[in-house]
DSSP file (Angstrom, degrees, kcal/mol; ACC not computed):
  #  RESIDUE AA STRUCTURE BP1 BP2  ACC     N-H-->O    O-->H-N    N-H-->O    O-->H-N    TCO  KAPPA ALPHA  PHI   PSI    X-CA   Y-CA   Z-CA
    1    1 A X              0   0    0      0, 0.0    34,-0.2     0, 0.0    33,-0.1   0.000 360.0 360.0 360.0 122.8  -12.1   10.9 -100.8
    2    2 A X        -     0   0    0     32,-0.7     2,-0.3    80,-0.1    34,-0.1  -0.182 360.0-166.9 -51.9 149.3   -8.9   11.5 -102.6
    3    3 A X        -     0   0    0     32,-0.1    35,-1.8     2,-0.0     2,-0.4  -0.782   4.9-171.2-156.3 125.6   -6.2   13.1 -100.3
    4    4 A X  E     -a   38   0A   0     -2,-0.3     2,-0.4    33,-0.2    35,-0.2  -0.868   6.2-160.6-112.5 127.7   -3.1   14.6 -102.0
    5    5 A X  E     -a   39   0A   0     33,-2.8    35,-3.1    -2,-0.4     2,-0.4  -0.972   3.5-163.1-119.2 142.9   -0.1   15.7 -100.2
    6    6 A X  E     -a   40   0A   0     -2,-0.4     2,-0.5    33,-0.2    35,-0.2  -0.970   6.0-171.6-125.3 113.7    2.6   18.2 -101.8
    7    7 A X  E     -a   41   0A   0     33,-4.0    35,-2.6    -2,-0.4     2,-0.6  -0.927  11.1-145.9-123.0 132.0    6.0   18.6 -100.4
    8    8 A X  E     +a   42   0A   0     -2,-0.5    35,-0.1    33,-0.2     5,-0.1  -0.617  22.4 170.8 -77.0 119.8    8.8   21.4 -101.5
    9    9 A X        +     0   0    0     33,-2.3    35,-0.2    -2,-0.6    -1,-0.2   0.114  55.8 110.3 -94.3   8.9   12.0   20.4 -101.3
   10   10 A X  S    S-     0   0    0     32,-0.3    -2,-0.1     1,-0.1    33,-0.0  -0.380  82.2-111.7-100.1 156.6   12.4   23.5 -102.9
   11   11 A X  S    S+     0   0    0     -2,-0.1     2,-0.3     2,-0.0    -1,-0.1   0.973 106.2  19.9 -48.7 -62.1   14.1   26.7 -101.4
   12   12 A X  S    S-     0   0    0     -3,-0.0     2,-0.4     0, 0.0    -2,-0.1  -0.756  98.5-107.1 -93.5 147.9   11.0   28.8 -101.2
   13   13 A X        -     0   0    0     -2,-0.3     2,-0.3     1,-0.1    -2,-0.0  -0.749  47.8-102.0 -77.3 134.8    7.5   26.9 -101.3
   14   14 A X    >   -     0   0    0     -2,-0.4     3,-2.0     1,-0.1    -1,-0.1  -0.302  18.7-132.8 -36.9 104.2    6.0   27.5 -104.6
   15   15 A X  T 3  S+     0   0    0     -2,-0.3     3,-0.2     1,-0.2    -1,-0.1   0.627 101.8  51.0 -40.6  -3.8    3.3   30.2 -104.7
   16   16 A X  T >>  +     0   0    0      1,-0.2     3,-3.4     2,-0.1     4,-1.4   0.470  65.4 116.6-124.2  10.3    0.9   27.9 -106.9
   17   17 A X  H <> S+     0   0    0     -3,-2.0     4,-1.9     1,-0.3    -1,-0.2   0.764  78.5  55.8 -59.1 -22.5    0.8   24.4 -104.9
   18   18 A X  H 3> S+     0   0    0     -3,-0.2     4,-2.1     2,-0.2    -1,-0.3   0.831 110.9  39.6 -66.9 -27.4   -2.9   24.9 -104.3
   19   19 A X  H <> S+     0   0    0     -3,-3.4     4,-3.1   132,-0.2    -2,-0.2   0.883 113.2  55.5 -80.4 -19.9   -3.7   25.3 -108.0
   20   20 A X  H  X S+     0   0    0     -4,-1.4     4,-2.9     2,-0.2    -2,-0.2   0.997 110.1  51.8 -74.8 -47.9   -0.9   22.2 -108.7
   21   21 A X  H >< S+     0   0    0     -4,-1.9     3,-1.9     2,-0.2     5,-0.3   0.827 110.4  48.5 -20.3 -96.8   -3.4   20.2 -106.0
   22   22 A X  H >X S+     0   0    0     -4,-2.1     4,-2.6     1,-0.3     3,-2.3   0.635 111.0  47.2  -7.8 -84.6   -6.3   21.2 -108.3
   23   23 A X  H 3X S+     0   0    0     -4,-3.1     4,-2.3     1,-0.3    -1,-0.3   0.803 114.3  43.9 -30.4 -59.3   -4.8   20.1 -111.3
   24   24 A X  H << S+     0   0    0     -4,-2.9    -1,-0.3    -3,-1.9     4,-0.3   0.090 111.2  56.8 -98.3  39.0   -3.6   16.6 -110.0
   25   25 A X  H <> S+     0   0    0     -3,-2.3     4,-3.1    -4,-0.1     5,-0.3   0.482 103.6  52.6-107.7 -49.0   -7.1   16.1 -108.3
   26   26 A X  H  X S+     0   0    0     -4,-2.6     4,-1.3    -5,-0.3    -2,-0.2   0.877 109.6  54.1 -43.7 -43.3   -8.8   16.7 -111.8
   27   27 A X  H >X S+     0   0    0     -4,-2.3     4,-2.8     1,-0.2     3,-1.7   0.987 106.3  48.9 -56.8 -74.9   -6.3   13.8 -113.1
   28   28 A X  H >>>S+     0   0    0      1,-0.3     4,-1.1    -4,-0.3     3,-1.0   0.789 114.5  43.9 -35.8 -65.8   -7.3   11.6 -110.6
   29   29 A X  H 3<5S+     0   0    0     -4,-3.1    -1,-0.3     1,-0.3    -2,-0.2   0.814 111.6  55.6 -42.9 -35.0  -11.1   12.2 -111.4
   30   30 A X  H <<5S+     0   0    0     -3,-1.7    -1,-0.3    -4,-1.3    -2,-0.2   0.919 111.7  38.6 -62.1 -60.0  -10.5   12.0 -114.7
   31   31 A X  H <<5S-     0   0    0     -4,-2.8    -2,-0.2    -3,-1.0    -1,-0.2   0.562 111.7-116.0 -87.8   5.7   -8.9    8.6 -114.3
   32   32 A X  T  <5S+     0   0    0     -4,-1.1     2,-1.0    -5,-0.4    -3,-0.2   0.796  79.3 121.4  82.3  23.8  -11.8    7.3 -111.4
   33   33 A X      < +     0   0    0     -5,-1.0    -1,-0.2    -6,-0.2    -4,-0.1  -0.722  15.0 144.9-111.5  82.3   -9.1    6.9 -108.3
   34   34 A X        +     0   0    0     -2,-1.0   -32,-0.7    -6,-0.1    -1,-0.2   0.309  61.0  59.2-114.2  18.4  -11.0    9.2 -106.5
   35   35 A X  S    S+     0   0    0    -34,-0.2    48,-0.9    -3,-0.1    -1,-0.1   0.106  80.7 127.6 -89.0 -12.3   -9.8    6.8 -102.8
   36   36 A X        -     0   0    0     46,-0.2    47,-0.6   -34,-0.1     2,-0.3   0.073  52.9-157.5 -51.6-144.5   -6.4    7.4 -103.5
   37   37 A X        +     0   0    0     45,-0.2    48,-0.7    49,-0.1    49,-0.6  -0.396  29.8 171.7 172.5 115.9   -3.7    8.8 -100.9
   38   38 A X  E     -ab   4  86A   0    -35,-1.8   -33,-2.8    -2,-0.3     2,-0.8  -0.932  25.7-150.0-147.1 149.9   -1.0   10.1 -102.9
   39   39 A X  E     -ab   5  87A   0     47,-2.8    49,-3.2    -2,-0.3     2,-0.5  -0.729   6.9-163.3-107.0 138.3    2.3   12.3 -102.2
   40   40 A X  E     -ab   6  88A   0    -35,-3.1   -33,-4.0    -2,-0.8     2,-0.9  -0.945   5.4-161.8-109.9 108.1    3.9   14.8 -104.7
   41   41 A X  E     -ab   7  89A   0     47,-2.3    49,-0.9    -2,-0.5     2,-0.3  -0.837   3.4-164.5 -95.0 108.2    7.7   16.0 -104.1
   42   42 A X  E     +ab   8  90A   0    -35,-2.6   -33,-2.3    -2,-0.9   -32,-0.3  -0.818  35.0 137.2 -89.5 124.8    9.1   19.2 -105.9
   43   43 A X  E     - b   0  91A   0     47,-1.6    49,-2.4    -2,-0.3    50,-0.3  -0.752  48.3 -89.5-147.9-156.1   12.8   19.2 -105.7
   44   44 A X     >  -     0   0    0     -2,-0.2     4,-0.7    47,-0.2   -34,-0.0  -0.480  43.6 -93.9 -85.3 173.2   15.9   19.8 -107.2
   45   45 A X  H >> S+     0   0    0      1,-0.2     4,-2.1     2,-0.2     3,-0.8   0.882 115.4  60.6 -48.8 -42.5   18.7   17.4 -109.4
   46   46 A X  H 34 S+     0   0    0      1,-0.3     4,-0.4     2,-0.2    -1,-0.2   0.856 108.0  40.7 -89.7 -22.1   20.7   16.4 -106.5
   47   47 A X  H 3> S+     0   0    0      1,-0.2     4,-0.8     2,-0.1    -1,-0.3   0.709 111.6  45.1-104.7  23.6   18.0   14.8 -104.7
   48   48 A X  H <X S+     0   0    0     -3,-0.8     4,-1.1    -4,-0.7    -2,-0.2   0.464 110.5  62.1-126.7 -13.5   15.9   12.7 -107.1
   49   49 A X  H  < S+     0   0    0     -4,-2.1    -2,-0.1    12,-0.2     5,-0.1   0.479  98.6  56.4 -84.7  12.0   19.2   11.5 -108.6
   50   50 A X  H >> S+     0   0    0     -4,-0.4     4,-3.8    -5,-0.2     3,-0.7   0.865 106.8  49.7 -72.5 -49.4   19.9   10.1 -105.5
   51   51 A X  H 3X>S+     0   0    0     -4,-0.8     4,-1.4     1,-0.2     5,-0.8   0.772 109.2  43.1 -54.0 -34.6   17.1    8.3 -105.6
   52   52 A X  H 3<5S+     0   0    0     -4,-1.1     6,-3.1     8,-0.3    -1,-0.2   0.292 116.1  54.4 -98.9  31.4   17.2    6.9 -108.7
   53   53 A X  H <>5S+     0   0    0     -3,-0.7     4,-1.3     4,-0.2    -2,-0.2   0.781 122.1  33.4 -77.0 -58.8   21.3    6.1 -107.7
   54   54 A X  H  <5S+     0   0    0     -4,-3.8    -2,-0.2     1,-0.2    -3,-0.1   0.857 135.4  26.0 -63.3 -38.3   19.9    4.4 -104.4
   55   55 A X  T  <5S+     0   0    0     -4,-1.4    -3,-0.2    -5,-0.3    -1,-0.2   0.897 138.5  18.8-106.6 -41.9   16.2    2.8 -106.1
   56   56 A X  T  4<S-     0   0    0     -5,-0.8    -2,-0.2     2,-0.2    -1,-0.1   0.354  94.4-125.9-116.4  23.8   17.1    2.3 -110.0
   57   57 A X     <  +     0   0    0     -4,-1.3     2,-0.4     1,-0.2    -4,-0.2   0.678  65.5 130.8  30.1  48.0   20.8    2.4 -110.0
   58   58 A X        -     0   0    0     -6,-3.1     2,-1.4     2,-0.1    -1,-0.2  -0.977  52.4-144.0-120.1 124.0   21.1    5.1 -112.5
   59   59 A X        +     0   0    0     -2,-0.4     2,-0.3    -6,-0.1    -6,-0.2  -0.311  60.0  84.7 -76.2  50.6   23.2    7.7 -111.5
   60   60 A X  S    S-     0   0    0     -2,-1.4     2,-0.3    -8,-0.2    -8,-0.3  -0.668  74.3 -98.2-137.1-177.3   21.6   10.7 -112.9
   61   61 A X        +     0   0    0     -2,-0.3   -12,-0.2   -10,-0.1     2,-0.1  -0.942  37.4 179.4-118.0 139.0   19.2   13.2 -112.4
   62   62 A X        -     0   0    0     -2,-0.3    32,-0.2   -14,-0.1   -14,-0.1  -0.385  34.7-118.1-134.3-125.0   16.2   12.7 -114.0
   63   63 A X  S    S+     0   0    0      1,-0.2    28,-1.9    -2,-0.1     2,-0.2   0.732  91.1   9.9-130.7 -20.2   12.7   15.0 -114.0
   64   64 A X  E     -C   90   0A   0     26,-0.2     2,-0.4   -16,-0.1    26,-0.2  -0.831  53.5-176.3-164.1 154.8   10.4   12.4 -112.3
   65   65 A X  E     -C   89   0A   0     24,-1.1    24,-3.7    -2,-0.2     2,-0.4  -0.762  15.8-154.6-123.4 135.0   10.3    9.0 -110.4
   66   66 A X  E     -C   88   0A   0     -2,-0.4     2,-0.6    22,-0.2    22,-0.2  -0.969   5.3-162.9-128.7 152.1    7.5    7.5 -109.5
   67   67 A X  E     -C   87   0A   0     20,-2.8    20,-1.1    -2,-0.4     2,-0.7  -0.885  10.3-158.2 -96.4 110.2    7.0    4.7 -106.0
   68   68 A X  E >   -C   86   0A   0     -2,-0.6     3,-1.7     1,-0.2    18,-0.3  -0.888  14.9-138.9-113.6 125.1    3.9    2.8 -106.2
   69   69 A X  T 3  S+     0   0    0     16,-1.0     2,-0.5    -2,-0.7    -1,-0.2   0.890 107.7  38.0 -35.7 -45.9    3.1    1.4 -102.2
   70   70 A X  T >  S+     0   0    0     15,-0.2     2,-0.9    51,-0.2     3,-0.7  -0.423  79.8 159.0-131.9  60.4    2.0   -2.1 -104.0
   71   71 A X  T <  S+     0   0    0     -3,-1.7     3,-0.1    -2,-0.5    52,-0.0  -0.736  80.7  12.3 -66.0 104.6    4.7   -2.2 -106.7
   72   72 A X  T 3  S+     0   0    0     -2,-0.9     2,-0.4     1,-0.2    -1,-0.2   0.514 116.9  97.3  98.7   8.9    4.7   -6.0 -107.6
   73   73 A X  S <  S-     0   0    0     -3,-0.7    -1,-0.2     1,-0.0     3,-0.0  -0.982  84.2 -99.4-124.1 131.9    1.2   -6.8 -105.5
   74   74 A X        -     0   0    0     -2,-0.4     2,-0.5     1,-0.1    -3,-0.0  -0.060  43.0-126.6 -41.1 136.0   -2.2   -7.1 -106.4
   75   75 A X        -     0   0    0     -3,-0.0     2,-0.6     8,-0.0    -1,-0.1  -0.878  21.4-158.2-111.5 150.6   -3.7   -3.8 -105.5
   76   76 A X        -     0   0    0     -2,-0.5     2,-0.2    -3,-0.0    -2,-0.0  -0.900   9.6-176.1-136.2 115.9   -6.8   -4.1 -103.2
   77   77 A X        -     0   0    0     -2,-0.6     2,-0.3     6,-0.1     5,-0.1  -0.628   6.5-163.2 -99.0 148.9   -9.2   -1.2 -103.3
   78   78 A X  B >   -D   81   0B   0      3,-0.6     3,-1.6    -2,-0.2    -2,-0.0  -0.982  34.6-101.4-129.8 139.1  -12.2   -1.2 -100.8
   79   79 A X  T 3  S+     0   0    0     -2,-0.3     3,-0.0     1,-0.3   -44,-0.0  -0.237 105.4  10.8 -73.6-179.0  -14.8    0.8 -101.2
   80   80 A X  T 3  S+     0   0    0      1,-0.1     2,-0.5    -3,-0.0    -1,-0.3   0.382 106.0 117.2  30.8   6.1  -14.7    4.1  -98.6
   81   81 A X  B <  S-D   78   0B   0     -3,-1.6    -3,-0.6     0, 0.0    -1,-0.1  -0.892  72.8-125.5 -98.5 101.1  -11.4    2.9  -98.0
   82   82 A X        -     0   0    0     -2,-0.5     2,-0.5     1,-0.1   -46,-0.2  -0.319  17.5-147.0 -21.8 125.6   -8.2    5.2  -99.0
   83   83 A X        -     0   0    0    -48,-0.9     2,-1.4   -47,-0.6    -1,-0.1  -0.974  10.2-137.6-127.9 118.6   -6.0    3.4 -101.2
   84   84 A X        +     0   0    0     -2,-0.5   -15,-0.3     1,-0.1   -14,-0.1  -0.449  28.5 178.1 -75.7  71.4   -2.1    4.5 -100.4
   85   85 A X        -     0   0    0     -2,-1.4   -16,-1.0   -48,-0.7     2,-0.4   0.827  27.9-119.8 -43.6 -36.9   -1.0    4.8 -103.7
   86   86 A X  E     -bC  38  68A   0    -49,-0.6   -47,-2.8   -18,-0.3     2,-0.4  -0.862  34.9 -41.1 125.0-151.2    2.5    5.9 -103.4
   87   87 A X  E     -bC  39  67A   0    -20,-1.1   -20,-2.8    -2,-0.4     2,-0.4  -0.943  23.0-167.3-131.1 143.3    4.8    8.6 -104.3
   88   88 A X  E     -bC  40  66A   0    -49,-3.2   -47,-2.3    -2,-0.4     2,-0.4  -0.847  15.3-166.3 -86.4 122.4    5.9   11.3 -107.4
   89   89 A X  E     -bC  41  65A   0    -24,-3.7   -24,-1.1    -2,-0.4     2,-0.3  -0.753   3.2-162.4-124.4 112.7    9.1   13.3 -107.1
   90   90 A X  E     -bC  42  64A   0    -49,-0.9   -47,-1.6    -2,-0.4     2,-0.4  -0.543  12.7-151.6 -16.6 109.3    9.5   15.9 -109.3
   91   91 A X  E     -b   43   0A   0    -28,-1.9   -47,-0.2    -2,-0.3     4,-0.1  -0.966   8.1-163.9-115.9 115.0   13.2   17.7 -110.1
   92   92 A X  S >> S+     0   0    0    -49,-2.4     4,-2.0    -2,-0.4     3,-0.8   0.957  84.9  59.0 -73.3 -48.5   12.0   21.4 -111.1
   93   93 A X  H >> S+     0   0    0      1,-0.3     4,-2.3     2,-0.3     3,-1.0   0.942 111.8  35.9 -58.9 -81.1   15.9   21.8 -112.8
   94   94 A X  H 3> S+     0   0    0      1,-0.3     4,-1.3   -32,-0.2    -1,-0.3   0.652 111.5  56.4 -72.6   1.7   15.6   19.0 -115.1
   95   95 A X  H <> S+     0   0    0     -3,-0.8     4,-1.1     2,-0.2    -2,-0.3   0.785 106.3  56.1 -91.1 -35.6   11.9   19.6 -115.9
   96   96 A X  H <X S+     0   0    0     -4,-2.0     4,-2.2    -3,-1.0     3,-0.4   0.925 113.1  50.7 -63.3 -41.9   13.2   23.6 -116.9
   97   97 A X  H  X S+     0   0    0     -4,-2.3     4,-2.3     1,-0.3    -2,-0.2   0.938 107.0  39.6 -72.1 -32.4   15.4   21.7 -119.1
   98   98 A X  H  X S+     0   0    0     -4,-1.3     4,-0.5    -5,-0.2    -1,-0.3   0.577 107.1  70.5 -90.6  -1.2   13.7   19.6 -120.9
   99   99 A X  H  X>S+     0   0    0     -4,-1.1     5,-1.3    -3,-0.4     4,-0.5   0.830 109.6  40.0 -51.2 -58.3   10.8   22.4 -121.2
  100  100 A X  H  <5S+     0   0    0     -4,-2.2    -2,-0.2     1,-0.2    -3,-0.1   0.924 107.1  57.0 -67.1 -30.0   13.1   24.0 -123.3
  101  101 A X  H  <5S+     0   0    0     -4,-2.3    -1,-0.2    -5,-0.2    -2,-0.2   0.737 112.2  42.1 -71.7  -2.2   14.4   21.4 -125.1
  102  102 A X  H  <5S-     0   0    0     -4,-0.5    -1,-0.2    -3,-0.3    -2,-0.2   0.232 111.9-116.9-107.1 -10.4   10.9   20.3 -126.3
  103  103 A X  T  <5 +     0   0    0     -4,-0.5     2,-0.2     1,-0.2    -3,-0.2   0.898  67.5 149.0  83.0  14.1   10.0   23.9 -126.9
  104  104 A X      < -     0   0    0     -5,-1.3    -1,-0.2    -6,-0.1    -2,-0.2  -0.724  61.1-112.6-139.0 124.1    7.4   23.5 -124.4
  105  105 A X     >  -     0   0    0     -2,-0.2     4,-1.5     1,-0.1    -1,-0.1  -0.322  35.7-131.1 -57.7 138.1    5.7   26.1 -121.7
  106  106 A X  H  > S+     0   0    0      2,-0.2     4,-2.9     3,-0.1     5,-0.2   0.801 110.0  64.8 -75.4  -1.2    7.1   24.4 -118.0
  107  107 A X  H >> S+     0   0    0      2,-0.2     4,-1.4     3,-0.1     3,-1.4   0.970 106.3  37.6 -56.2 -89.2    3.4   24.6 -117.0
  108  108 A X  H >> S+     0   0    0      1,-0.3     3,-4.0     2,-0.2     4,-2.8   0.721 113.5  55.9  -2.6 -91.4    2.8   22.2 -119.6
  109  109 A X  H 3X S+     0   0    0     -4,-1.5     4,-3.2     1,-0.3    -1,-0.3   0.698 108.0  50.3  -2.7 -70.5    6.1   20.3 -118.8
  110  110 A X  H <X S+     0   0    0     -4,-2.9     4,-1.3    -3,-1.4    -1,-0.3   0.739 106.9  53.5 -64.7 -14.1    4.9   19.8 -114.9
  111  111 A X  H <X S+     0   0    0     -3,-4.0     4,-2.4    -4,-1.4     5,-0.4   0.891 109.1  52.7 -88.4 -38.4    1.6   18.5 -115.9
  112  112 A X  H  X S+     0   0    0     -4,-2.8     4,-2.4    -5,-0.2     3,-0.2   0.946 109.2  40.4 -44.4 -57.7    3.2   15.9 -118.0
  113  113 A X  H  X S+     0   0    0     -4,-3.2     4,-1.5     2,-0.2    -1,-0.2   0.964 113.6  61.9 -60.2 -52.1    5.6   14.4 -115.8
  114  114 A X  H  X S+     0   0    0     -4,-1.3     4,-0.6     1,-0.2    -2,-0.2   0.538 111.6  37.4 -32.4 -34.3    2.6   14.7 -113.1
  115  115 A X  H  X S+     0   0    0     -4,-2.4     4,-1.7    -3,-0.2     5,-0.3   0.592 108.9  66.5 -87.3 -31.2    0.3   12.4 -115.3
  116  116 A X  H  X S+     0   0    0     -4,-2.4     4,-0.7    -5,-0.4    -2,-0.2   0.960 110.5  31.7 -49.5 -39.5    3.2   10.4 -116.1
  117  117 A X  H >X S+     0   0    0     -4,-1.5     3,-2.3     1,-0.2     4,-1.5   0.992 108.5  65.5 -76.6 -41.5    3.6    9.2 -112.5
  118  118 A X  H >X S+     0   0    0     -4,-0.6     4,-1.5     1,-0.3     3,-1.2   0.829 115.4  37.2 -40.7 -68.1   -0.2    9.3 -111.9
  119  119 A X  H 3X>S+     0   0    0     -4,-1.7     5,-1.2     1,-0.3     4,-1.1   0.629 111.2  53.5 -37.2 -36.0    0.1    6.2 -114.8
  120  120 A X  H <<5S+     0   0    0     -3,-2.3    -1,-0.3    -4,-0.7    -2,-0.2   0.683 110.4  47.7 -92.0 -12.4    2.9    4.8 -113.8
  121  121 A X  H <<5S+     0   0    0     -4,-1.5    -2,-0.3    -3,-1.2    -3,-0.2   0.814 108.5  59.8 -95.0 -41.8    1.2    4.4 -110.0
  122  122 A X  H  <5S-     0   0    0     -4,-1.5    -2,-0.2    -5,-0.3    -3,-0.2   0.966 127.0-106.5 -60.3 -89.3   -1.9    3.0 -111.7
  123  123 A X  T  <5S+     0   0    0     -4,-1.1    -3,-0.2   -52,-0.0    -4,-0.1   0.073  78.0 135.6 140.4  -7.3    0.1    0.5 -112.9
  124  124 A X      < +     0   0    0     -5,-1.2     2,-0.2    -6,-0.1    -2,-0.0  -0.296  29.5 168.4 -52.6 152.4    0.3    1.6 -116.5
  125  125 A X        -     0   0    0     -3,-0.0    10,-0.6     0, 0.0     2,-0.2  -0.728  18.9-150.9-128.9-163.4    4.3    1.3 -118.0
  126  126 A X        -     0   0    0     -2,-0.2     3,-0.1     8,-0.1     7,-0.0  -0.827  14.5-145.9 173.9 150.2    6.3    1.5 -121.4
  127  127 A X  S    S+     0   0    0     -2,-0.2     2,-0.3     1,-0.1    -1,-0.1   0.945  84.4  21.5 -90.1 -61.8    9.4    0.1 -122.7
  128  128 A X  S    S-     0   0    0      1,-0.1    -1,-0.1     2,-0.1     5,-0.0  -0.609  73.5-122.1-105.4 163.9   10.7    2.8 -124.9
  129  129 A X        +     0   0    0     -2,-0.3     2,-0.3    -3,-0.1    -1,-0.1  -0.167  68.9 130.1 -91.3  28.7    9.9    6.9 -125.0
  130  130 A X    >   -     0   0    0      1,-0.1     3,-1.4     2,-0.0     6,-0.2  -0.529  68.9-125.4-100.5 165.1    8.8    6.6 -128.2
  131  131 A X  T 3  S+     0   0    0     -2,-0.3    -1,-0.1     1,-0.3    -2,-0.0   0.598 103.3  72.1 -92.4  15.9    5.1    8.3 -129.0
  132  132 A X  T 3  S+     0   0    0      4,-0.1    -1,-0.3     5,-0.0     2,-0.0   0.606  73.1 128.4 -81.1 -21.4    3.4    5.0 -130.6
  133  133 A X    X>  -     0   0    0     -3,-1.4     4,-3.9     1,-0.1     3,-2.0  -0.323  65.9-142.7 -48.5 118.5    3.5    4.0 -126.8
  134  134 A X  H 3> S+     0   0    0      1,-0.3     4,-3.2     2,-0.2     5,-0.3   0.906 104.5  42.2 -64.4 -63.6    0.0    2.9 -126.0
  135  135 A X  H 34 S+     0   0    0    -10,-0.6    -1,-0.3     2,-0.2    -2,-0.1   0.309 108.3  56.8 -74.7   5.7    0.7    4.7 -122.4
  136  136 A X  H X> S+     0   0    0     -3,-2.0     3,-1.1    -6,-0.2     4,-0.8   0.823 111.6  45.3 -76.3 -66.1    2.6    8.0 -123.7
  137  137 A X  H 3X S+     0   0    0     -4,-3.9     4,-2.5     1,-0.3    -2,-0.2   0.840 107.3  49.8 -80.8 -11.9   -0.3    8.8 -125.8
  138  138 A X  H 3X S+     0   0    0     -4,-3.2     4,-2.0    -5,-0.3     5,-0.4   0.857 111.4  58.6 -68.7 -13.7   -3.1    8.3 -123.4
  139  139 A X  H X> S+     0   0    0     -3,-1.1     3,-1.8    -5,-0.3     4,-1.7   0.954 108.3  41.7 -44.6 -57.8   -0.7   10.5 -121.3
  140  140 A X  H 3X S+     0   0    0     -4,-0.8     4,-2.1     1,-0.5    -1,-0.2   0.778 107.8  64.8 -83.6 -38.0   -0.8   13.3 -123.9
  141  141 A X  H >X S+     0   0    0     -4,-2.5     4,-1.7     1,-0.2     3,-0.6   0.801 108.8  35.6 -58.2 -42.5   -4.4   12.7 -124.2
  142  142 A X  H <X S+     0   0    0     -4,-2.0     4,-1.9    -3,-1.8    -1,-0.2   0.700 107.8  68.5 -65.2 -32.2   -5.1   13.7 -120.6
  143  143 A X  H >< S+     0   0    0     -4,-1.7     3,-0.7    -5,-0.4    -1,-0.3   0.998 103.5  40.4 -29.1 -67.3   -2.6   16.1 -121.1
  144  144 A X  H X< S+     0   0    0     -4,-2.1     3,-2.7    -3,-0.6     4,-0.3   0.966 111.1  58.3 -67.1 -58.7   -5.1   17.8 -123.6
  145  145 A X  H 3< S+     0   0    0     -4,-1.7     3,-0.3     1,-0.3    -1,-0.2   0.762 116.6  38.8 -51.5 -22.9   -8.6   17.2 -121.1
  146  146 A X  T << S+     0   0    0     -4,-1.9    -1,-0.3    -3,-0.7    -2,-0.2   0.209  79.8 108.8-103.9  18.6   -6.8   19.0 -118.5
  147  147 A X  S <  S+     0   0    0     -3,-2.7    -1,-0.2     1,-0.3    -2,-0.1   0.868  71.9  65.7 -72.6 -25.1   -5.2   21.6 -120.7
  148  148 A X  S    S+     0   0    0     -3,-0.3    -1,-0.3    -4,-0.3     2,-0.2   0.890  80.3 108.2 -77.0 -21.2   -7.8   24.4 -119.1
  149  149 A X        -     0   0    0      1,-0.1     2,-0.5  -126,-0.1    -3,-0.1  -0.367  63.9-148.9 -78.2 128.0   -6.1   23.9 -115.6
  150  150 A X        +     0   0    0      1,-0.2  -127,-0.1    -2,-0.2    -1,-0.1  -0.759  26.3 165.3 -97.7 116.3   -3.9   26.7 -114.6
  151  151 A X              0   0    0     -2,-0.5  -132,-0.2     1,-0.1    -1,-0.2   0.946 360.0 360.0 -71.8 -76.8   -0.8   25.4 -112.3
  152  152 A X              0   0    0   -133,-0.1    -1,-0.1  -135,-0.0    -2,-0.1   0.061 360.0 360.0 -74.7 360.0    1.1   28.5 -112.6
């Protein structure tokens, strides 16, 4: 049994974290990790570029980071057994920006970055952000299978 935990960093907790649950429970099913343990953080710029100052030495803000628990380790699933996957954090601020700058609903926006880490925790990567990247477009494709789930 999957179990997904969602934490606001945010001033107010978000009215819709049960549906954003929903939504990144479908991913998972969708991709068969349906043992996983995984944690979600909604926050602002100033703390998820602290994080990537302190963990990827980029001094920036960016819109989302992901931690995978067995980054550089075989990962060893059992069956009935939770597998602690790691963690997403989310920056709502730069995810409003780049929702506009892409032209883009921020519903959308947050499910993107949300299946990006979900990928990047799997163990998928990608070198460049360009959209011939084998793991950018199976994002978008999941994008699209989940497109009837309402965050917001």
């Amino acid at each position: 049994m999957t179990e997904i935990d969602i934490i606001s960093r945010l001033e107010e907790e978000p009215g819709w974290l049960e549906n954003y649950s929903a939504f990144v429970q479908a991913v998972l099913t969708l991709e068969d990790l349906t043992e996983w343990e995984i944690s979600l953080t909604l926050c602002h710029d100033a703390y998820i570029k602290e994080l990537n100052a302190t963990y990827r030495d980029k001094d920036e803000a960016t819109d989302v980071l992901s931690f995978c628990q067995n980054e550089g380790d075989e990962i060893m699933s059992f069956p009935g057994q939770q597998l602690s996957a790691g963690d997403i954090i989310v920056s709502m601020d730069t995810l409003e920006r780049n929702a506009e700058l892409y032209s883009v609903p921020l519903e959308e926006e947050l499910k993107r970055v949300t299946i990006h880490g979900i990928l990047h925790l799997k163990g998928m990567t990608h070198e460049t952000r360009e959209p011939e990247e084998k793991m950018l477009q199976y994002q978008e494709n999941l994008l699209e299978k989940t497109a009837e789930f309402k965050v917001f």
